[in-house]
C-alpha positions in Angstrom: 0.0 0.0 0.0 2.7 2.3 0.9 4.6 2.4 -2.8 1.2 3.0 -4.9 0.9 6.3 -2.4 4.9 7.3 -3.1 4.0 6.9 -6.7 1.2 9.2 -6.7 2.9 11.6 -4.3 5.9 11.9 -7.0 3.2 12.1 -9.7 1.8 15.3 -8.4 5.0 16.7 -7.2 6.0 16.4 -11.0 2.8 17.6 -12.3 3.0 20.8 -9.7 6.6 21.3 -10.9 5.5 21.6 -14.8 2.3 23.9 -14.1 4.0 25.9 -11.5 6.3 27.0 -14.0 9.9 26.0 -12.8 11.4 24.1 -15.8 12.3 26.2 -18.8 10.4 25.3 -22.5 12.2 22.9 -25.1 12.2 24.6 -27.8 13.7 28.3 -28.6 17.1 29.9 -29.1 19.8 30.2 -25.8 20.0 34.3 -25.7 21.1 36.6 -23.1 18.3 39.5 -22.0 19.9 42.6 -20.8 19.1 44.9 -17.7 17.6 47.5 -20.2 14.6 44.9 -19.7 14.2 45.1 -16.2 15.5 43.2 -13.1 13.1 40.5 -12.8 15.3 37.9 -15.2 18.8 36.2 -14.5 20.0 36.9 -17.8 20.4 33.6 -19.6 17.0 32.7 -21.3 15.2 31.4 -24.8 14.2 33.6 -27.4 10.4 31.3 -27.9 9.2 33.7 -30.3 9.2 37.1 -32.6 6.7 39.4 -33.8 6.2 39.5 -37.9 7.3 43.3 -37.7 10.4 41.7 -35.9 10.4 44.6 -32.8 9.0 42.4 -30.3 10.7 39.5 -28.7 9.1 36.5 -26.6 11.9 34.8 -23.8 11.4 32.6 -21.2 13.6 33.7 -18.4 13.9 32.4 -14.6 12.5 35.7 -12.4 14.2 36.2 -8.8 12.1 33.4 -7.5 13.6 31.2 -10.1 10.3 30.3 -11.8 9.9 30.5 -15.5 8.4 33.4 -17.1 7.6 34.3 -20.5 7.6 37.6 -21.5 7.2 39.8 -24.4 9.8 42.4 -24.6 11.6 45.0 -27.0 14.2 42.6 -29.4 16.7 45.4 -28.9 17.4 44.1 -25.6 17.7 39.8 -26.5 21.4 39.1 -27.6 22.6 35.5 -28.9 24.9 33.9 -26.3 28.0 32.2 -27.2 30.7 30.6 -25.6 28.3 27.3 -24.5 
């Protein structure tokens, strides 16, 4: 009785992990997101998407609380990162 109830604890620990957002996406671009962005990223993220007029950039990017965020932001401020 006691494994089928660690299963389903590590089942929903798993699940809470992917919709509480703290593993990045699998798919996009490594880039680095300046500070003319703000202060709420650590830097290293994934360019996900960009707008057709090419201006506007969506990255996923840990926040201080190290949870994934997505945000659309100016593309002026994504830069590739090299050196991986």
């Amino acid at each position: 009785m006691e494994a089928p109830r660690r299963r389903r604890a590590g089942l929903l620990a798993a699940l809470a992990l992917l919709a509480g957002g703290c593993l990045m996406p699998n798919r996009g671009t490594p880039v680095f997101v300046d500070g003319v962005a703000g202060d709420w990223w650590s830097g290293k993220g994934l360019l996900v998407e960009v707008s057709p007029d090419q201006k506007r950039c969506k990255v996923a990017v840990r926040d201080r609380a190290l949870l994934v965020r997505e945000r659309w932001i100016d593309c002026t401020s994504v830069h590739p990162r090299r050196g991986q």
